[in-house]
Every structure is written in structure tokens, then in C-alpha cells.
MIFI-993861 format. One record per residue: residue number from 0; y, x, z of N, C-alpha, C in turn; residue in one letter. Coordinates in Angstrom, 2 decimals. Last residue first. Layout:
+-----+---------+---------+---------+---------+---------+---------+---------+---------+---------+------+
| pos |     n.v |     n.u |     n.w |    ca.v |    ca.u |    ca.w |     c.v |     c.u |     c.w | code |
+-----+---------+---------+---------+---------+---------+---------+---------+---------+---------+------+
| NUM |       Y |       X |       Z |       Y |       X |       Z |       Y |       X |       Z |    a |
...
+-----+---------+---------+---------+---------+---------+---------+---------+---------+---------+------+
This chain:
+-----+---------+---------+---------+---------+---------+---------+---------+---------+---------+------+
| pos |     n.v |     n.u |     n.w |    ca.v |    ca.u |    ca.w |     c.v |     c.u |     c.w | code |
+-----+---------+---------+---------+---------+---------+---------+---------+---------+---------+------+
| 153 |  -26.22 |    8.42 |  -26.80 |  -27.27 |    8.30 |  -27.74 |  -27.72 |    9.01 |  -29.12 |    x |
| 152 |  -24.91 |   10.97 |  -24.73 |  -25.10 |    9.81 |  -26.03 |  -25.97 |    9.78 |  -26.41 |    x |
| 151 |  -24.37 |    9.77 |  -21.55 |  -25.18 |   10.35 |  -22.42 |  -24.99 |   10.00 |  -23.79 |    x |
| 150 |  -21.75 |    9.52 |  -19.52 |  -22.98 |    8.82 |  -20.11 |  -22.93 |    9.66 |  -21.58 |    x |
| 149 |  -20.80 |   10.77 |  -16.79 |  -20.88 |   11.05 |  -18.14 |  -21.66 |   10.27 |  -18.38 |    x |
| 148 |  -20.30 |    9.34 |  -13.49 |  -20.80 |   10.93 |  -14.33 |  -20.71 |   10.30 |  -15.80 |    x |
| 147 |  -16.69 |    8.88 |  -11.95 |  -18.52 |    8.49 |  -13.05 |  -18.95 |    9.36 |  -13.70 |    x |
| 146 |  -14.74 |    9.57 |  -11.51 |  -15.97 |   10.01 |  -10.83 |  -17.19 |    9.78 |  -11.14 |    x |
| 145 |  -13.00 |    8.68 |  -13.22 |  -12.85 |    9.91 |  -13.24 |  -14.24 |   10.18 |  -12.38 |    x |
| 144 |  -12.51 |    5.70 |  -12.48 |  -13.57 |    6.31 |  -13.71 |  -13.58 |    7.92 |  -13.85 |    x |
| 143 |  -11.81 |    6.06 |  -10.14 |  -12.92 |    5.59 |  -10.41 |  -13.76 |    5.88 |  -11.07 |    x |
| 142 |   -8.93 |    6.97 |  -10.63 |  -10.03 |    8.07 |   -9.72 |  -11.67 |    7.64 |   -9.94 |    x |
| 141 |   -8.37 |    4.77 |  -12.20 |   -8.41 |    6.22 |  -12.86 |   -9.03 |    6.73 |  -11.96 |    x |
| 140 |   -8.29 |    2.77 |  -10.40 |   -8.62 |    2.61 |  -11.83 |   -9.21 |    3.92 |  -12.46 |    x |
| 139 |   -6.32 |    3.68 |   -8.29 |   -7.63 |    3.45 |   -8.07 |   -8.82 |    3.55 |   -9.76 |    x |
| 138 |   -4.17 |    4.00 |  -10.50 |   -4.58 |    5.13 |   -9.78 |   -6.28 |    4.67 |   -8.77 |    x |
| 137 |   -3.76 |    0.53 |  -10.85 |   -3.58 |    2.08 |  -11.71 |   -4.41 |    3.21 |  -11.20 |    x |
| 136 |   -3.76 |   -0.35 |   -8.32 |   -4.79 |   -0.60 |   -9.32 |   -4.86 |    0.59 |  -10.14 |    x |
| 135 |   -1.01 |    0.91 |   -6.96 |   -2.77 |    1.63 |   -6.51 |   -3.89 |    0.60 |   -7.32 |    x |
| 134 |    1.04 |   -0.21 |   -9.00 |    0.55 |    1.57 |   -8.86 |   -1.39 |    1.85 |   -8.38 |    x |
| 133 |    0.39 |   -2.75 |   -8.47 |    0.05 |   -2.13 |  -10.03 |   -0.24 |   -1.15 |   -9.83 |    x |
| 132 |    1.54 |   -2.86 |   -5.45 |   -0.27 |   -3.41 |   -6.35 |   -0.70 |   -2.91 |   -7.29 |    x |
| 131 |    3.76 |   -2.06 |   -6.34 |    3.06 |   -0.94 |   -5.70 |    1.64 |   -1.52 |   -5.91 |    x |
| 130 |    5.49 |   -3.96 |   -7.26 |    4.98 |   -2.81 |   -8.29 |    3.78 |   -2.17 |   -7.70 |    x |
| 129 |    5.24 |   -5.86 |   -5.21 |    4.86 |   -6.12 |   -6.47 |    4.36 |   -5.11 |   -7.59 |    x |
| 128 |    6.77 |   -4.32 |   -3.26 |    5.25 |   -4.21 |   -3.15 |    4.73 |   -5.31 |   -4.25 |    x |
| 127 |    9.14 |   -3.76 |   -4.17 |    8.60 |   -3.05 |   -4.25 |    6.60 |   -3.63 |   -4.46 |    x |
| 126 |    9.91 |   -6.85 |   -4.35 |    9.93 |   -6.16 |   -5.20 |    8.97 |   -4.82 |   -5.34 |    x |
| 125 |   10.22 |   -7.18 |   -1.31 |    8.91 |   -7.86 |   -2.08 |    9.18 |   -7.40 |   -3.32 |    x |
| 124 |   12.04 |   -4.86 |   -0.89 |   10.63 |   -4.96 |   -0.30 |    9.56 |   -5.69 |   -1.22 |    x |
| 123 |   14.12 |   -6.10 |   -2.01 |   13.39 |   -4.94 |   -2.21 |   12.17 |   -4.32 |   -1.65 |    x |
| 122 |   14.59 |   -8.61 |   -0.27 |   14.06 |   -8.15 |   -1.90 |   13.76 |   -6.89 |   -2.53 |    x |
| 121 |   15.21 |   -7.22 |    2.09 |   14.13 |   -7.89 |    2.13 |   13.77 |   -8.25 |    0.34 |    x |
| 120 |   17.58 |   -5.95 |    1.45 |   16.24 |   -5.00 |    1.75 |   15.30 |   -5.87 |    1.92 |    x |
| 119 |   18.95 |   -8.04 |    0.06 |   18.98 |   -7.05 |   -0.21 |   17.69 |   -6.17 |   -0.10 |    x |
| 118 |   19.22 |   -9.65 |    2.63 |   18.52 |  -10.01 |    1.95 |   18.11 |   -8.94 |    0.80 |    x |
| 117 |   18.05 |   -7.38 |    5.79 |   19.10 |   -8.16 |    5.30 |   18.71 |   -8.92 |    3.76 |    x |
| 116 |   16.71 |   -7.96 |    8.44 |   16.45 |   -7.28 |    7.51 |   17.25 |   -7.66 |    6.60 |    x |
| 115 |   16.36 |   -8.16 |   11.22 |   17.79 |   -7.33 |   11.21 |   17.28 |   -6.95 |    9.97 |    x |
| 114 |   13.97 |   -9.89 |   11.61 |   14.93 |  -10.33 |   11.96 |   16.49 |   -9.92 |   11.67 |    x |
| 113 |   11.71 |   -8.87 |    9.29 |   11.94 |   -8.97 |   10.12 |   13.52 |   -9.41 |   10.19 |    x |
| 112 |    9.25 |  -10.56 |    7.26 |   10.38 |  -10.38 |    7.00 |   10.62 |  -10.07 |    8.69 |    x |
| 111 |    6.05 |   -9.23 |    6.76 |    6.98 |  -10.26 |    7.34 |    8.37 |   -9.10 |    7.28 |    x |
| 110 |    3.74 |   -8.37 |    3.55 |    4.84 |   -7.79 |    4.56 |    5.83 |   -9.04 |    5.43 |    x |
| 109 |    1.06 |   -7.40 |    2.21 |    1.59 |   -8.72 |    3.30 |    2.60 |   -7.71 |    3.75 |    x |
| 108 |   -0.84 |   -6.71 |   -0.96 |    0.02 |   -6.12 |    0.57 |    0.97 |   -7.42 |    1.44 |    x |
| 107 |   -4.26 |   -6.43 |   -1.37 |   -2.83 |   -7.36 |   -1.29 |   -2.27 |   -6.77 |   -0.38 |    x |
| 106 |   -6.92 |   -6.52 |   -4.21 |   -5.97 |   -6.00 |   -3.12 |   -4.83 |   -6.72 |   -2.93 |    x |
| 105 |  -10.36 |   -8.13 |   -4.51 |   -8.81 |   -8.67 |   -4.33 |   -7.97 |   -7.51 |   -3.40 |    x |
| 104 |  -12.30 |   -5.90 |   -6.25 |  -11.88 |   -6.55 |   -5.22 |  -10.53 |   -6.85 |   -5.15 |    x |
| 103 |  -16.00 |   -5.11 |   -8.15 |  -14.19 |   -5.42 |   -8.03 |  -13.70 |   -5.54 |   -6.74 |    x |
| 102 |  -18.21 |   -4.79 |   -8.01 |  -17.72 |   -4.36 |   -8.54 |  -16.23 |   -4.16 |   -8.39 |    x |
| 101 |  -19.47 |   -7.13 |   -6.52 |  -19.34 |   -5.93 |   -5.83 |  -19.21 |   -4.90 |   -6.60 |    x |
| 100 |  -19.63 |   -9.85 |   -6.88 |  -20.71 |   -8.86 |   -7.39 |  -20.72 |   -7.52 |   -6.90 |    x |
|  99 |  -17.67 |  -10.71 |   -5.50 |  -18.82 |  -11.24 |   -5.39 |  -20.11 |  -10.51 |   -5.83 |    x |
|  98 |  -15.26 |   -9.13 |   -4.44 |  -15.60 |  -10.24 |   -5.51 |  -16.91 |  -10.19 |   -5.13 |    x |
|  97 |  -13.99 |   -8.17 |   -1.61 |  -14.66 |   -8.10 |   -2.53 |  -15.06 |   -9.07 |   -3.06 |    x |
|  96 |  -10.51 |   -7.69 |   -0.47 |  -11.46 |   -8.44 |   -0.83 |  -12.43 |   -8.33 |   -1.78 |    x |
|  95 |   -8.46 |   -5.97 |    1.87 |   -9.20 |   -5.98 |    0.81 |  -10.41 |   -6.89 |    0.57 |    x |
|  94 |   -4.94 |   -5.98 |    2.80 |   -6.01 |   -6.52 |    2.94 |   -6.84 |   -6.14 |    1.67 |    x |
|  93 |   -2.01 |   -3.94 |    4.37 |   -3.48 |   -4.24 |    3.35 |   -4.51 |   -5.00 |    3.25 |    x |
|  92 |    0.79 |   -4.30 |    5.86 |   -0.73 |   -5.02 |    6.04 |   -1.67 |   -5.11 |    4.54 |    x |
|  91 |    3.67 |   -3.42 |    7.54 |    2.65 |   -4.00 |    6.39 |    1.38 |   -3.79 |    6.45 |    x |
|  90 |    4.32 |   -2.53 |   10.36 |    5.07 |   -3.49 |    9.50 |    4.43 |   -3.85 |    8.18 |    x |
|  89 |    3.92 |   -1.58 |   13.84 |    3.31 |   -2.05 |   12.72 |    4.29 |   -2.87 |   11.43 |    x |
|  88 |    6.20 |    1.22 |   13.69 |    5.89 |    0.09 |   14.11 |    4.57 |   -0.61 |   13.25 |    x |
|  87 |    7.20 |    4.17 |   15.37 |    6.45 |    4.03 |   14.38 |    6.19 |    1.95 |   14.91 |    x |
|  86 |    8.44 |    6.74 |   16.22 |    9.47 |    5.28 |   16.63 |    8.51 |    4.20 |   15.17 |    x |
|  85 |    7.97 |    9.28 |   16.28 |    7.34 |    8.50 |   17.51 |    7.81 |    7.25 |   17.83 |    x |
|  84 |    7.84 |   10.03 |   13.47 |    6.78 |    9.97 |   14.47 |    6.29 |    9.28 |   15.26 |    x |
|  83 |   10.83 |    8.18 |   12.33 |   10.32 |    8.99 |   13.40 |    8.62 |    9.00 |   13.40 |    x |
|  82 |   11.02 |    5.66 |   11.31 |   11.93 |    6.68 |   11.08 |   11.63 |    8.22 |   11.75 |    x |
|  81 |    8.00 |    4.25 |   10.28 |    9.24 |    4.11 |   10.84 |   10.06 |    5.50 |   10.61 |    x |
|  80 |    5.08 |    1.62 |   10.70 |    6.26 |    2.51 |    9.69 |    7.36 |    2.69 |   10.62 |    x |
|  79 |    1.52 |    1.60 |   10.07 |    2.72 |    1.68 |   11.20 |    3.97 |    2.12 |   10.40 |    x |
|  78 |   -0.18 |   -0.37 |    8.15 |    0.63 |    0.70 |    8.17 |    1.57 |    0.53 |    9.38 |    x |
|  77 |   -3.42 |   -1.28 |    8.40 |   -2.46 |   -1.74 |    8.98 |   -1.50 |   -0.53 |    8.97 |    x |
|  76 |   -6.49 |   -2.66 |    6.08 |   -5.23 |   -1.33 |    6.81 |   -3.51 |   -1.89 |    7.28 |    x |
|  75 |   -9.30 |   -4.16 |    6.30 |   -7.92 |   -3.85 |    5.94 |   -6.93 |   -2.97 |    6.76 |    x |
|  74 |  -11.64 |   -5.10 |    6.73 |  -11.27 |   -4.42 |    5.23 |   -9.42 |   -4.79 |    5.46 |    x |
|  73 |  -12.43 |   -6.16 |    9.27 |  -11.41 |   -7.03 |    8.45 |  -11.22 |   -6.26 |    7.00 |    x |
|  72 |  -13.73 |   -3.24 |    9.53 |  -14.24 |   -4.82 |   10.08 |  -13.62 |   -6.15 |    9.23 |    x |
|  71 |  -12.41 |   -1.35 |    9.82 |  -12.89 |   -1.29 |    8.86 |  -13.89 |   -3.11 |    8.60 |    x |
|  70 |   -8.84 |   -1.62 |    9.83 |   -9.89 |   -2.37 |   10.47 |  -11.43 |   -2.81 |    9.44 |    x |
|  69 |   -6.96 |    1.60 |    9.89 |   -7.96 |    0.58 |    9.68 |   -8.58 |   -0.33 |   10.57 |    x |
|  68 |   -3.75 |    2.52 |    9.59 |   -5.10 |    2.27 |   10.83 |   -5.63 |    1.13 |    9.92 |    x |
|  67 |   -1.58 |    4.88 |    8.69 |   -2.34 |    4.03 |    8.85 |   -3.55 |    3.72 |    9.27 |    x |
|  66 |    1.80 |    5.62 |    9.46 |    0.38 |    5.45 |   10.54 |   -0.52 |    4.71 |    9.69 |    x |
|  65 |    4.45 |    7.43 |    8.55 |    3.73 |    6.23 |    8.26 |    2.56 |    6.71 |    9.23 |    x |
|  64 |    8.20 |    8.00 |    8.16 |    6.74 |    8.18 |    8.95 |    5.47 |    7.18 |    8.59 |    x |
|  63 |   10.30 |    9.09 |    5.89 |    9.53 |    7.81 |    6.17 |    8.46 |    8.92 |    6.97 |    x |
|  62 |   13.46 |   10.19 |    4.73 |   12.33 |   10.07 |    5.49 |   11.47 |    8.96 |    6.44 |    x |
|  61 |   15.55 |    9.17 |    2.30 |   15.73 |    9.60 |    3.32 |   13.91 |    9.43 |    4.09 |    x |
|  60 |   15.99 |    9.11 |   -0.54 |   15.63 |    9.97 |   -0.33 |   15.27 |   10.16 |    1.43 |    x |
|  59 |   16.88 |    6.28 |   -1.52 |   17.97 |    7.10 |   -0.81 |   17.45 |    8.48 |   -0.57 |    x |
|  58 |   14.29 |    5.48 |   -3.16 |   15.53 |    4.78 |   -3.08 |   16.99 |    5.72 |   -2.79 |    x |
|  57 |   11.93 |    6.60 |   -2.43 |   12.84 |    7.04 |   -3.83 |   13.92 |    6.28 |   -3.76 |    x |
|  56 |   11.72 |    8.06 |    0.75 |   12.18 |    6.64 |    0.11 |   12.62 |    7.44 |   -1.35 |    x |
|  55 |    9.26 |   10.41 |    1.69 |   11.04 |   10.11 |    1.72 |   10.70 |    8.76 |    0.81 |    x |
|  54 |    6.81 |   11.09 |    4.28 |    7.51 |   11.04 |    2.80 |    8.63 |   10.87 |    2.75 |    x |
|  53 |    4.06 |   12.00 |    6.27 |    5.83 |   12.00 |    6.45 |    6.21 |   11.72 |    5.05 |    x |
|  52 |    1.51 |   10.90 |    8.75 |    2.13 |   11.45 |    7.12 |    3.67 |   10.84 |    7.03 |    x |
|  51 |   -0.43 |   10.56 |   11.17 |    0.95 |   10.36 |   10.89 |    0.97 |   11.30 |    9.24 |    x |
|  50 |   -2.67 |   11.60 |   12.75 |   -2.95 |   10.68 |   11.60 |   -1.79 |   10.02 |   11.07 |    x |
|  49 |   -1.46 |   13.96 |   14.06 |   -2.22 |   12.74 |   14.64 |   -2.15 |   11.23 |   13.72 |    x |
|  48 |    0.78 |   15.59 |   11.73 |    0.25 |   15.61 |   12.78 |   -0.38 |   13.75 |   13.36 |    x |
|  47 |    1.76 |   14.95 |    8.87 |    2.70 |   15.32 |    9.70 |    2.23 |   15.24 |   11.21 |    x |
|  46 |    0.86 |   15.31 |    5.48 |    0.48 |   15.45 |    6.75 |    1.69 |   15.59 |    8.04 |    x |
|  45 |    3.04 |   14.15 |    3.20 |    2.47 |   15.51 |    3.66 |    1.73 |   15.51 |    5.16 |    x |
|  44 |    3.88 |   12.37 |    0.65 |    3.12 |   12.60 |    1.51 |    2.66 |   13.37 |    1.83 |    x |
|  43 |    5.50 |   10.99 |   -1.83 |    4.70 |   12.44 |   -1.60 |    4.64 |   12.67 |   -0.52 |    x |
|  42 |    7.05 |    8.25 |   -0.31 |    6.46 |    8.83 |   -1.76 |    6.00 |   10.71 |   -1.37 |    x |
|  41 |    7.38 |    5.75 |    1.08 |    6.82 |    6.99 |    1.35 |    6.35 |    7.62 |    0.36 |    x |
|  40 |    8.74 |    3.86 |   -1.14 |    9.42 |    3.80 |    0.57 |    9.29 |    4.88 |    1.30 |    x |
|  39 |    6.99 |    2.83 |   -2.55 |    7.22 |    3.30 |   -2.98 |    8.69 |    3.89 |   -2.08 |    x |
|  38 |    3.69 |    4.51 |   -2.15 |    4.72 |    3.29 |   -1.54 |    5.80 |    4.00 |   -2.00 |    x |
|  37 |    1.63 |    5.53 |   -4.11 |    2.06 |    4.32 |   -4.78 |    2.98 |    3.72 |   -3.91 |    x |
|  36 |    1.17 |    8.36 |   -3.07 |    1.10 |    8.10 |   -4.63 |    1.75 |    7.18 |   -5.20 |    x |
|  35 |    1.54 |    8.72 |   -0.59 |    2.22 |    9.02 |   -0.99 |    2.25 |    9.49 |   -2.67 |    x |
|  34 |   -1.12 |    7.22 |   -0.02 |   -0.66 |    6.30 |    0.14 |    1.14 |    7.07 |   -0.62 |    x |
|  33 |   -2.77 |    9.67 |    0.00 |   -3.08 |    8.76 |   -1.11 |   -1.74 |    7.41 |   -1.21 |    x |
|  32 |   -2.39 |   10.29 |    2.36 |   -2.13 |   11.19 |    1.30 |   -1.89 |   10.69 |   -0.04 |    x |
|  31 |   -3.46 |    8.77 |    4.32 |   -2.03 |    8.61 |    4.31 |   -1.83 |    9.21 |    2.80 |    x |
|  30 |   -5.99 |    6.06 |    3.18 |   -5.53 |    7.78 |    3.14 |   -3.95 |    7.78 |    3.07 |    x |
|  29 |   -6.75 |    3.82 |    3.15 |   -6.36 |    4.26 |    4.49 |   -6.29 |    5.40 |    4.54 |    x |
|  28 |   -6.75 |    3.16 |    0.21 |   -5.91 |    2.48 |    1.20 |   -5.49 |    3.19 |    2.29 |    x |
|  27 |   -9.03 |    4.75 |   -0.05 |   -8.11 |    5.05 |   -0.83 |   -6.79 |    4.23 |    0.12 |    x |
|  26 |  -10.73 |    2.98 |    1.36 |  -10.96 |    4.25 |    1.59 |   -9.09 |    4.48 |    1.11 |    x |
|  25 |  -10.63 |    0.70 |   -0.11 |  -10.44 |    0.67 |    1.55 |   -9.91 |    1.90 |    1.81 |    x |
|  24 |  -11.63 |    1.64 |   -2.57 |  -10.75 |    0.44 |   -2.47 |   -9.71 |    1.00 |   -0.69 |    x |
|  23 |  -14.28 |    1.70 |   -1.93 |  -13.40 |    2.73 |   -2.57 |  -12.05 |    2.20 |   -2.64 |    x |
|  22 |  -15.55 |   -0.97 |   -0.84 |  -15.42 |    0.52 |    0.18 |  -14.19 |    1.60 |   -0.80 |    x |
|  21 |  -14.88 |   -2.72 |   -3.25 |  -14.30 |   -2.61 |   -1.95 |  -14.25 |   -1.39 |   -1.22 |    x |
|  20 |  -15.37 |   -0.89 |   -6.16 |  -15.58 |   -1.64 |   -5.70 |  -14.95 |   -1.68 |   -4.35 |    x |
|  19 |  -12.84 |   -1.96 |   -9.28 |  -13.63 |   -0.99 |   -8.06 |  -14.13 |   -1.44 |   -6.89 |    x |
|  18 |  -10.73 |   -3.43 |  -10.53 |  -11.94 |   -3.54 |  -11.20 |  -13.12 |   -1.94 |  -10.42 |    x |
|  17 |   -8.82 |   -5.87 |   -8.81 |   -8.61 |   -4.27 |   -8.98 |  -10.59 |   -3.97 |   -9.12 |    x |
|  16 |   -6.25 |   -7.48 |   -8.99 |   -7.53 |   -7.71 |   -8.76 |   -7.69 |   -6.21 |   -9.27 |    x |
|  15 |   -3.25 |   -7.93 |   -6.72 |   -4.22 |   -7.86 |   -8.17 |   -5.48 |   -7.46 |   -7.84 |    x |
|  14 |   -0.78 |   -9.55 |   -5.09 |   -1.69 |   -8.97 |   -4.79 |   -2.60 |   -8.75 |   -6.39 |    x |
|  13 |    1.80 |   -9.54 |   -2.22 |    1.30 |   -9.30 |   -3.14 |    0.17 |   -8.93 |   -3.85 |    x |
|  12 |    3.11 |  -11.77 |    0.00 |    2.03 |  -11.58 |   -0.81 |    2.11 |  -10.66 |   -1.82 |    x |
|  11 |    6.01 |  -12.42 |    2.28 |    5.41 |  -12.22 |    1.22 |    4.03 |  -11.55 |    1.16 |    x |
|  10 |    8.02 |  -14.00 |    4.70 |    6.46 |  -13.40 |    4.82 |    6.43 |  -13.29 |    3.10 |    x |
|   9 |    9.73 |  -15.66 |    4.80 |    9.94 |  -14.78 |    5.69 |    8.55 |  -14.32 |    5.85 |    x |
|   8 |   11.95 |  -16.60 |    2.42 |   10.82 |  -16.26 |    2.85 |   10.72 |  -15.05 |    3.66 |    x |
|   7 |   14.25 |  -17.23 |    1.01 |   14.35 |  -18.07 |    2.32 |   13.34 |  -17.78 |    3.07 |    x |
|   6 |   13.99 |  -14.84 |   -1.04 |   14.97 |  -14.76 |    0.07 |   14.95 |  -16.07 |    1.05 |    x |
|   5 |   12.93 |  -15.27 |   -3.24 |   12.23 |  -14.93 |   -2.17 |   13.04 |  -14.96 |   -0.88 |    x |
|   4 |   15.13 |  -16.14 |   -4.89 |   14.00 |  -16.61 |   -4.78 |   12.96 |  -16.74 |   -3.90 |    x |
|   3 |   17.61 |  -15.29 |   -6.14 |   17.53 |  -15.76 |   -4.68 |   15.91 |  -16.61 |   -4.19 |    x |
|   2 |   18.48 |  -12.36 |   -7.62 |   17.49 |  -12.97 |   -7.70 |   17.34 |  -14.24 |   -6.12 |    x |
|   1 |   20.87 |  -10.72 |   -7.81 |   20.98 |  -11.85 |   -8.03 |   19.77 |  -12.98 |   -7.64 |    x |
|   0 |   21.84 |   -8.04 |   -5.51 |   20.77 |   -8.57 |   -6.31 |   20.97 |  -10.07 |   -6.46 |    x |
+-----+---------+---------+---------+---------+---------+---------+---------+---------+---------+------+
């Protein structure tokens, strides 16, 4: 990858404003099930015992564990990730922010760069989780309005 931009950074941001309100927001965040909609690292998501969900990478296909844990306190979800069940780490970080009126809220994914990450997989990371904001605005967007009852016509 040519891009050398992010690469002296050892922490990225991503984040959009997402027109729902916080609790639905959160919720949707801390569903493993939901989460094999938009990472794009754990894609189709199947239950895999004690709040663990299993997917594969669209990258290589190869298998992802994920954990996620809320802090319903901080509005934000903490994904455990790893190769295994039982070799699970903390490594990205949801945060959710409500706007003011309580319609909307700031989503963002935080990922640190770890030490054996090379630049390659560390741009693909902040790559990914650039798109993946869009995905769960997208799909938050749509479950939203999919749950509003009908308005009447006039």
C-alpha cells in the first residue's frame, strides 16, 4: 500500500454521526450478531458459546473470535478479538455519543496500533474501520426507520 499517512500512528479514530438515538446505537454495537454485518475482519457471525461469536475475515477468509462487552456507563463497547475462543484480547473500542437532543449520536471506533502489527495490517485496519462507521450508520439508519410505525396519511 502506497498510502504513508497513518502509518507513524499508533492509535486511530473513526467516526460519523449517525441520525438514531444513543440506546439503539449501543444496543446494535454490543450485538455480536449484528457486529457480523459491518467488521469487516468478522463478517457473518454465528454464536459460538459464552457471549463469543465466530466469523471469517473477507480479506483471507480465515476465522475471527470476537467478545463484546459493554460499558453501559461509558456508552461503549469493548471488542475482545482473536484467533481462538480462548486466545481473545481487548483490541477495539466503540464509543457512543449522544447529541443533545437525543435523536442522533457520535459513533467511533478507536483501534491502538499494536507492537507486531506491520504497516500493511495497520492500514488496513484504519482503512477498514473508516468503511465500517459507514456500514453500521447505514444499517443502523435502516433498522431505525424500519421500526417506525407508519404515518398516517393525511
Amino acid at each position: 500500500m502506497n498510502d504513508n499517512t497513518h502509518l507513524g500512528a499508533t492509535a486511530h479514530c473513526a467516526s460519523v454521526l449517525c441520525r438514531v438515538p444513543a440506546s439503539r446505537a449501543l444496543d446494535f454495537l454490543v450485538d455480536g450478531l449484528q457486529l457480523g454485518r459491518w467488521a469487516l475482519g468478522c463478517w457473518q457471525t454465528e454464536p459460538a458459546g459464552e457471549g463469543v461469536v465466530r466469523g471469517h475475515s473477507l480479506f483471507d477468509g480465515q476465522p475471527a473470535w470476537v467478545r463484546p462487552v459493554a460499558d453501559l456507563q461509558a456508552l461503549s463497547v469493548v471488542y475482545h478479538v482473536g484467533g481462538s475462543a480462548q486466545a481473545l484480547a481487548p483490541r477495539i473500542r466503540a464509543t457512543v455519543q449522544p447529541e443533545p437532543d437525543g435523536t442522533a449520536c457520535r459513533i467511533s471506533l478507536h483501534a491502538e496500533r499494536t507492537p507486531d502489527m506491520d504497516d500493511d495490517r495497520w492500514l488496513r485496519l484504519v482503512r477498514c474501520h473508516e468503511v465500517e462507521v459507514l456500514l453500521i450508520d447505514a444499517q443502523l439508519l435502516a433498522l431505525h426507520q424500519a421500526a417506525k410505525p407508519p404515518t398516517a396519511p393525511l
